[in-house]
Structures are given as C-alpha cells and as structure tokens.
Backbone as CSV, one residue per row, in Angstrom:
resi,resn,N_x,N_y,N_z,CA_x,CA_y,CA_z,C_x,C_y,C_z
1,UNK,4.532,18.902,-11.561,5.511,17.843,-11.329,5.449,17.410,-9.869
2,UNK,6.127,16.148,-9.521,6.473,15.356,-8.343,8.180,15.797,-8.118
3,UNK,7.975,15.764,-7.105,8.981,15.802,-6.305,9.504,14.887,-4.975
4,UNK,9.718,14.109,-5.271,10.041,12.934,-3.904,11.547,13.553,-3.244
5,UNK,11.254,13.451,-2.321,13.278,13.068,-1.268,12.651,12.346,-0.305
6,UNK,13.688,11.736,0.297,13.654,11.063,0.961,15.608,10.012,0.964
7,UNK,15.648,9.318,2.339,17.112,8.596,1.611,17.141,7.880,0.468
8,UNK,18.052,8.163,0.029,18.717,7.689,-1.419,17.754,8.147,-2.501
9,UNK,16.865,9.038,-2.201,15.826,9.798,-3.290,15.939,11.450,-3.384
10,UNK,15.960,11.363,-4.749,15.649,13.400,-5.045,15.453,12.722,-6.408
11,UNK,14.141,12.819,-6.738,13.416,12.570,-7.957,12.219,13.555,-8.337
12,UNK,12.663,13.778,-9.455,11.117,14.942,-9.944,10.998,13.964,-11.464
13,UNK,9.321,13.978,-11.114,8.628,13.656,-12.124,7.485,14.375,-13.095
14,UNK,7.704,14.562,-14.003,7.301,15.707,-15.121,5.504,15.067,-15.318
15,UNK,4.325,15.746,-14.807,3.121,15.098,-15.206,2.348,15.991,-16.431
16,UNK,1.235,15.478,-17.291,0.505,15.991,-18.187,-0.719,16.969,-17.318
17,UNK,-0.520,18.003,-18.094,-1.751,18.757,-17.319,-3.279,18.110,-17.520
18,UNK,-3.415,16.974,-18.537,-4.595,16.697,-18.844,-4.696,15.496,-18.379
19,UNK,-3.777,14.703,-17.775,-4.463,13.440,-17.126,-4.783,13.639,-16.015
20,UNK,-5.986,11.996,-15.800,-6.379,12.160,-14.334,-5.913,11.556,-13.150
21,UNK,-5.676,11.624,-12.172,-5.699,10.603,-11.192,-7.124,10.145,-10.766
22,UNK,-6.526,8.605,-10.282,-7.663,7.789,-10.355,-7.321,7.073,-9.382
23,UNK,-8.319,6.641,-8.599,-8.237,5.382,-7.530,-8.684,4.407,-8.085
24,UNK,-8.816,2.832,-7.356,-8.888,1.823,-7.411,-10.079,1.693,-8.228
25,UNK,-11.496,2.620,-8.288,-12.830,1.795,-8.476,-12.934,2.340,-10.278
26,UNK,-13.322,1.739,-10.992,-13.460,0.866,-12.266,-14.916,0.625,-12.390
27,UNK,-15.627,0.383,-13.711,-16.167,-0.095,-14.232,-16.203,-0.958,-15.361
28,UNK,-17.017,-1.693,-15.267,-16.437,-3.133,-16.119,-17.486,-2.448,-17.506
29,UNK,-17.406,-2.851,-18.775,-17.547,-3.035,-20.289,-19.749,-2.762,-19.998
30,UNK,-19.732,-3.134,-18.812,-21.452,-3.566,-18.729,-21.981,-2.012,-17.937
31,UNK,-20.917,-1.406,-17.502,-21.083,-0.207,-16.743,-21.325,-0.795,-14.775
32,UNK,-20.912,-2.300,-14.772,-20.715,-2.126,-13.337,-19.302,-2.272,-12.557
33,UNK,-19.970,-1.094,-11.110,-18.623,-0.590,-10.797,-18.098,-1.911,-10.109
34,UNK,-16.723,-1.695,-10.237,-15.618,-2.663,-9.313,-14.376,-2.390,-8.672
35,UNK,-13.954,-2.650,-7.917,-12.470,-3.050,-7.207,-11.596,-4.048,-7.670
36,UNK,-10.971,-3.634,-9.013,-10.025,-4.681,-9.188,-8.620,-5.232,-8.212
37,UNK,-8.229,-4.261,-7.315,-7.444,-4.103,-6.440,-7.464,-3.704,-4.693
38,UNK,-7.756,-4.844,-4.432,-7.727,-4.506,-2.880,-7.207,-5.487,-2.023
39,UNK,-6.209,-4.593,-1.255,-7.084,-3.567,-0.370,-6.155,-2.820,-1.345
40,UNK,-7.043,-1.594,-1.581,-6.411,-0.134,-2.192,-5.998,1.213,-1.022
41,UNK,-4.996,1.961,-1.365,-4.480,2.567,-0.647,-4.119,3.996,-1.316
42,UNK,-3.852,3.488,-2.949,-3.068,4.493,-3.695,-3.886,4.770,-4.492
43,UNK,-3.743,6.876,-5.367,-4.410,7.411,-6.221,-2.751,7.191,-7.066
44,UNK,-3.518,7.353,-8.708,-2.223,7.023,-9.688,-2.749,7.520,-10.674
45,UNK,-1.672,8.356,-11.645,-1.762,8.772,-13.006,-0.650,8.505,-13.778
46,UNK,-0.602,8.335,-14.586,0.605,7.923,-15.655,1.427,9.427,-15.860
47,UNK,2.685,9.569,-15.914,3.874,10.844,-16.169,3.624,10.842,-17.342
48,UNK,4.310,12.123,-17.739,5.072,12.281,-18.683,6.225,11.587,-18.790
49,UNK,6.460,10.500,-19.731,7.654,10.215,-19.786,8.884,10.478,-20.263
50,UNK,8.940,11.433,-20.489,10.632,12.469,-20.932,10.667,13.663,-19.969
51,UNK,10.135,13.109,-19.199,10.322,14.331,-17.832,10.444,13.677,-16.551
52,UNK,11.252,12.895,-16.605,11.675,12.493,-15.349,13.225,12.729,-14.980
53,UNK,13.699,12.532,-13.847,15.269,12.572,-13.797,15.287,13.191,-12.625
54,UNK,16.350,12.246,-11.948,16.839,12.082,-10.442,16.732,10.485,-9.981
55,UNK,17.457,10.380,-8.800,17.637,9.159,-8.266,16.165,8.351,-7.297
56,UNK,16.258,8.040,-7.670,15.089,6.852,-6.616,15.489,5.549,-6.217
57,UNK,15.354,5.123,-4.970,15.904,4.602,-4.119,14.634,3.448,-3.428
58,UNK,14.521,2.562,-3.695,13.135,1.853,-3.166,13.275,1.365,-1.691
59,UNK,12.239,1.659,-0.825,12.315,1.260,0.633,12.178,0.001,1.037
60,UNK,11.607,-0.757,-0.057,10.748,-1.952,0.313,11.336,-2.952,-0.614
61,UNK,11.380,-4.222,-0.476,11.967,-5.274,-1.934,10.761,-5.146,-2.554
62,UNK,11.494,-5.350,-4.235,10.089,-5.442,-5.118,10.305,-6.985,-5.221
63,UNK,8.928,-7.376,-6.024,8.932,-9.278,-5.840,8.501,-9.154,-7.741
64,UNK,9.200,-9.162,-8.464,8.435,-9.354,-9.785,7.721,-11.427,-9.840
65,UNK,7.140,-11.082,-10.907,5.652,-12.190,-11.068,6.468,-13.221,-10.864
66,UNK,8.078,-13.911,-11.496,8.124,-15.493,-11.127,8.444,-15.175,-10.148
67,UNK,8.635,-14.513,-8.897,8.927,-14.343,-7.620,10.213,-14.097,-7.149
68,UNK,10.896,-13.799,-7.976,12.210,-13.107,-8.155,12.065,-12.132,-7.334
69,UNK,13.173,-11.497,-5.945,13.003,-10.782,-5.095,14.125,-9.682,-5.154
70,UNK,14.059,-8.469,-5.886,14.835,-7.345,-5.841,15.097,-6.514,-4.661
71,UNK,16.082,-6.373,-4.420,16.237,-5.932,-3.052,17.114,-4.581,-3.296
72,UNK,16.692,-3.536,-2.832,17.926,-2.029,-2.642,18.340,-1.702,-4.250
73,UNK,16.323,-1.774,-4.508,16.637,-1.030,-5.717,17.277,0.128,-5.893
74,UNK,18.071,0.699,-6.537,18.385,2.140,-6.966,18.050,2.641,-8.525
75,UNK,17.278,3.255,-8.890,17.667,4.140,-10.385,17.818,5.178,-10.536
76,UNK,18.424,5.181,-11.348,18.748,6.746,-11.506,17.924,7.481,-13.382
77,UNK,17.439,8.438,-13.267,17.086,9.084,-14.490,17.368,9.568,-15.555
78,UNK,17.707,10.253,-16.648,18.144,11.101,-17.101,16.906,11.216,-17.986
79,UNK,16.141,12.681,-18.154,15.703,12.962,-19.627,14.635,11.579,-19.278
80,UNK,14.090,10.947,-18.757,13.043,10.504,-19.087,13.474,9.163,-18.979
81,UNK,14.411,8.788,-18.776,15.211,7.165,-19.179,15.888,6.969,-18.348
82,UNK,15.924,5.309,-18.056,16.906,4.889,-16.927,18.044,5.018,-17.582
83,UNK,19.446,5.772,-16.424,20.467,5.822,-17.239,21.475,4.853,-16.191
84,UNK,20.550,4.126,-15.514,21.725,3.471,-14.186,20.939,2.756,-13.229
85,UNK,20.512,1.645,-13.335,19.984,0.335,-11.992,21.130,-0.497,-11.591
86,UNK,20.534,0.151,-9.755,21.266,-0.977,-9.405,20.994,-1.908,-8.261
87,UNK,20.728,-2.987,-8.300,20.489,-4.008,-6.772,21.472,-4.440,-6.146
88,UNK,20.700,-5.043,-4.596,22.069,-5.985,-3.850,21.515,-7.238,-4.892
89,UNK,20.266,-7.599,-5.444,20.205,-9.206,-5.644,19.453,-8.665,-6.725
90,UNK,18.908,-9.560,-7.504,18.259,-9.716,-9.292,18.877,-8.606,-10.128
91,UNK,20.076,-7.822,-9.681,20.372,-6.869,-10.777,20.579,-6.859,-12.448
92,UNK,21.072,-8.055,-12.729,20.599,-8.488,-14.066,19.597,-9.011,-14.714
93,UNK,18.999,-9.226,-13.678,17.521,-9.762,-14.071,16.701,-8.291,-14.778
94,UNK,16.774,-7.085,-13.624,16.072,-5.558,-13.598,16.955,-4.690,-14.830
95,UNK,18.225,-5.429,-15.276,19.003,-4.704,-16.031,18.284,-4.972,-17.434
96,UNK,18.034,-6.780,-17.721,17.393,-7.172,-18.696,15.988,-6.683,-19.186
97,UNK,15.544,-6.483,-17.736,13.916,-5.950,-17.971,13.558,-4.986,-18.821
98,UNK,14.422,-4.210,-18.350,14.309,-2.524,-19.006,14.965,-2.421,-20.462
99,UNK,15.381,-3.500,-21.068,15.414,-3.281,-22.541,14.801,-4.187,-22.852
100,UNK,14.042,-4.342,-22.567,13.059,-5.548,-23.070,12.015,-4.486,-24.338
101,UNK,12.044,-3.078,-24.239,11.469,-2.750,-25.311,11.903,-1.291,-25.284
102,UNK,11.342,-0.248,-25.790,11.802,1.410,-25.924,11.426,1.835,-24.663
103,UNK,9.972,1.791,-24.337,9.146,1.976,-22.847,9.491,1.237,-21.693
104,UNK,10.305,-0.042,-21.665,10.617,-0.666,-20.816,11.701,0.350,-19.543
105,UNK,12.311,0.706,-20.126,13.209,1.885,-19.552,12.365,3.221,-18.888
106,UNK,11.592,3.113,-19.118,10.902,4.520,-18.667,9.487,4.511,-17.749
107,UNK,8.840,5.116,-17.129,7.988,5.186,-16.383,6.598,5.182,-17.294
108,UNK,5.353,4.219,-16.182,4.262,4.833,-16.943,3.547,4.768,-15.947
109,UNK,3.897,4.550,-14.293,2.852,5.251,-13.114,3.720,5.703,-12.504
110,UNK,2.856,6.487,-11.959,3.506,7.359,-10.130,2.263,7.072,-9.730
111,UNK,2.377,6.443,-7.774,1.391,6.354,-7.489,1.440,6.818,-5.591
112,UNK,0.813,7.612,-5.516,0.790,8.177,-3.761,-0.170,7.662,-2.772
113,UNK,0.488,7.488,-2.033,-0.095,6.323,-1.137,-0.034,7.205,0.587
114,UNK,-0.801,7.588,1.430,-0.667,8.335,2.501,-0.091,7.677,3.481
115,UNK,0.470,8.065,4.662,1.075,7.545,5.500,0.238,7.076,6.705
116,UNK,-1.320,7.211,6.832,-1.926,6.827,7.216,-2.671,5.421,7.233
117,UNK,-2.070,4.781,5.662,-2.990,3.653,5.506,-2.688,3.017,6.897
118,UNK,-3.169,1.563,6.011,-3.607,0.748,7.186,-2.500,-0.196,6.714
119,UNK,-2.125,-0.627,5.429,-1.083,-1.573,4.864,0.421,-1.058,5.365
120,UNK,0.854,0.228,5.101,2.112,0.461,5.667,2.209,0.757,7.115
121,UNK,1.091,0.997,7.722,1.442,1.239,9.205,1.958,-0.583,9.789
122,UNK,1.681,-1.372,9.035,2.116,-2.963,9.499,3.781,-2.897,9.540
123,UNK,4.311,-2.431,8.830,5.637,-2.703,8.821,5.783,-4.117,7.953
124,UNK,5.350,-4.623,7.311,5.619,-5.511,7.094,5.410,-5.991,5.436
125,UNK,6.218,-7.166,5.026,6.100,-7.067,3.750,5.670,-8.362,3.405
126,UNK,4.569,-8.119,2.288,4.554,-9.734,2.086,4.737,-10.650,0.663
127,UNK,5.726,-9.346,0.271,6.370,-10.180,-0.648,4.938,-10.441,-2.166
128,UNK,4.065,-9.463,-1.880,3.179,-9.505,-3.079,2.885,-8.164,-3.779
129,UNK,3.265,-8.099,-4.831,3.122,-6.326,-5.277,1.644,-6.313,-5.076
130,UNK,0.390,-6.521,-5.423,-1.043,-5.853,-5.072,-0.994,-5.324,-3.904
131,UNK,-0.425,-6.103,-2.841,-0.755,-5.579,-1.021,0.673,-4.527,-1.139
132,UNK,1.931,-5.129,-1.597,2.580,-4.293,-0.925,3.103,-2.549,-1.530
133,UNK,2.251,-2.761,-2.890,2.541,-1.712,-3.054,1.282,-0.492,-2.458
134,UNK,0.437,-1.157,-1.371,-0.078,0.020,-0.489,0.347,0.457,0.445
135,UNK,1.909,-0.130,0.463,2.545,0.331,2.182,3.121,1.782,1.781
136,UNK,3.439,2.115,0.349,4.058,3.173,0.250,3.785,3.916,-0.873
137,UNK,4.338,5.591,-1.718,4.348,5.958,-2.636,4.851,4.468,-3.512
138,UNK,4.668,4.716,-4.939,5.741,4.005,-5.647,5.433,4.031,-7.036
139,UNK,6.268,4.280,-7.951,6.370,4.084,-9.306,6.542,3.065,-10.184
140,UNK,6.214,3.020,-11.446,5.942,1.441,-12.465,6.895,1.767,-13.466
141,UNK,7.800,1.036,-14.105,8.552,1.518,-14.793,7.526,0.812,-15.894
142,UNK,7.823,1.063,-17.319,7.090,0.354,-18.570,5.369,0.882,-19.092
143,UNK,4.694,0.235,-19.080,3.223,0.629,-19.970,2.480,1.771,-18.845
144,UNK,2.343,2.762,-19.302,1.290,3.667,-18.867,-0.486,3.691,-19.177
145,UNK,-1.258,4.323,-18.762,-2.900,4.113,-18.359,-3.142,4.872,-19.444
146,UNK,-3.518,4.998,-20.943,-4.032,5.930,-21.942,-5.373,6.456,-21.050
147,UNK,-5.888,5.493,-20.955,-7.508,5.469,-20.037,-7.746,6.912,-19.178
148,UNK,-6.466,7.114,-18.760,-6.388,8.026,-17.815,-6.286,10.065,-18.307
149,UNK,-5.978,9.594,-19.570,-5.445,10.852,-20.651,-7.200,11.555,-21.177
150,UNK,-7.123,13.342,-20.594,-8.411,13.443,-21.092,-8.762,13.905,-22.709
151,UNK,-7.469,13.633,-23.474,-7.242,13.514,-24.733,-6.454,13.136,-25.401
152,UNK,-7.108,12.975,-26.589,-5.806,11.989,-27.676,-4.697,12.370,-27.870
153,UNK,-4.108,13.610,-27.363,-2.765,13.876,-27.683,-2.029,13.436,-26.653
154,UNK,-2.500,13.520,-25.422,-2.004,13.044,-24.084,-1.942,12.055,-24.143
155,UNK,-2.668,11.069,-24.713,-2.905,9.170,-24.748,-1.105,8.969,-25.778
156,UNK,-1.239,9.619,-26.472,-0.700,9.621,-27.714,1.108,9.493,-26.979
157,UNK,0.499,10.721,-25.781,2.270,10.855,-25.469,2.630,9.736,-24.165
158,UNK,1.874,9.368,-23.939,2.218,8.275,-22.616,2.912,7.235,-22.875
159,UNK,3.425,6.837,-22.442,4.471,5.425,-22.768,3.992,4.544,-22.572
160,UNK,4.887,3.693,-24.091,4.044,1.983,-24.464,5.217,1.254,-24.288
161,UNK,5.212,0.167,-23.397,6.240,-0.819,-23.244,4.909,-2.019,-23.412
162,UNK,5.369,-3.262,-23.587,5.049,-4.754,-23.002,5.434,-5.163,-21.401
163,UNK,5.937,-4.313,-20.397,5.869,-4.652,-19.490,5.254,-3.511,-18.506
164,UNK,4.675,-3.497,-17.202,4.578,-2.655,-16.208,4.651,-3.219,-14.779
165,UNK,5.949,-2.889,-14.625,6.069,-3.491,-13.314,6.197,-2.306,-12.327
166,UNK,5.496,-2.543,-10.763,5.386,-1.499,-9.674,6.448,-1.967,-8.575
C-alpha cells in the first residue's frame, strides 16, 4: 500500500501485488516504441479499488477537459469509495462526475512523481492536466490500466468507469 500525508492528506491506498508500474514509454500495435505523454515525470499503476480510505487534499487546481477549473479539491474515502467531495469552485460539477457510473467514484491511478522534476520545481501551473500533472504525486479517480495487470484476475479486479480524470 501507499501512504500519502501531507496538509489536508492521510490517505492509504490498497495496491495489487501483481500489477506493474509503468512510465510514459509505450508501444504502438506495430511494436514501435513511443511517448504518448510528455514531458513525463510520473511512474503509475492502477489500485486496488476497495482499498482505499482517508482524506486527500489536492495542492494544485485540477482543469477538467471543457476547462472547468476545480480549485481546493478535498475527498475523502471510505472502503474504496468517495464518501465526501468538496471544492471552493466546480463542486457540483466533481459531485456530478463521480456518479456518472459505479467506477466513477473510485480510483483507477496513483501516480508518483519525484520532487526533483523539472515541471514542479517551476512553481507554476498551467492549467493543463498532461504538463501539470508532472508537478506532483497525483491520483485519477474512474477507469483503471487492465494493461498494467500481470493477470486476468487482477485485470478482472481493477476498476471500470467511462471516465478517468487526474
């Protein structure tokens, strides 16, 4: 398991002994390698999702895709499930999100990001999840990586939403 603190955080996250973490580089269907994401910063594996629970507290605004800007996220866990979001701004927007399906409510990355990069030493945000989620750790609530599971029972247990937002 994970264990974050930090302010407004004491979160443990429950992981599969059989998935992998993975960085940025990929291969495409033809077997050539790629960077779908850069600049990359973060290694990531999908949780267990009924093993989470504790508060998390986001440092940074998240910007979901129509550009909607969440600010002082808070959630809180229980058992695997959000049991409590809350923002200064889009809070009904992030309230709606998460029942948008069964998995929508629940995690399907954790992703660690060192304090060395080069993206968070800027201080700065630019308001785009690809860049900004290399300034820090950070988690995806919704669809998890089967890809990542080194078997079908593990694929099997990862969480399926229609959304994954970081």
């Amino acid at each position: 398991a994970l264990h974050y603190t930090g302010p407004g955080t004491d979160f443990t996250v429950g992981l599969f002994q059989s998935a992998q973490w993975q960085a940025a580089r990929f291969s495409t269907a033809d077997g050539i390698p790629h960077m779908p994401n850069l600049p990359t910063e973060e290694v990531f594996t999908s949780p267990d999702p009924t093993r989470i629970d504790g508060v998390v507290a986001a440092s940074k605004p998240l910007v979901l895709i129509d550009g909607t800007v969440v600010r002082d996220l808070v959630v809180k866990f229980e058992k695997g499930r959000v049991a409590q979001l809350d923002s200064s701004t889009a809070q009904e927007t992030m309230r709606t999100i998460i029942t948008r399906d069964d998995g929508a409510a629940r995690l399907g990355e954790v992703a660690l990001v060192d304090r060395e990069g080069r993206i968070g030493a800027l201080d700065t945000v630019f308001y785009d999840t690809l860049i900004d989620e290399n300034a820090a750790s950070h988690i995806a609530l919704g669809r998890a990586f089967p890809f990542l599971a080194d078997d079908e029972e593990t694929a099997s247990r990862m969480n399926e939403s229609d959304i994954h937002i970081d």
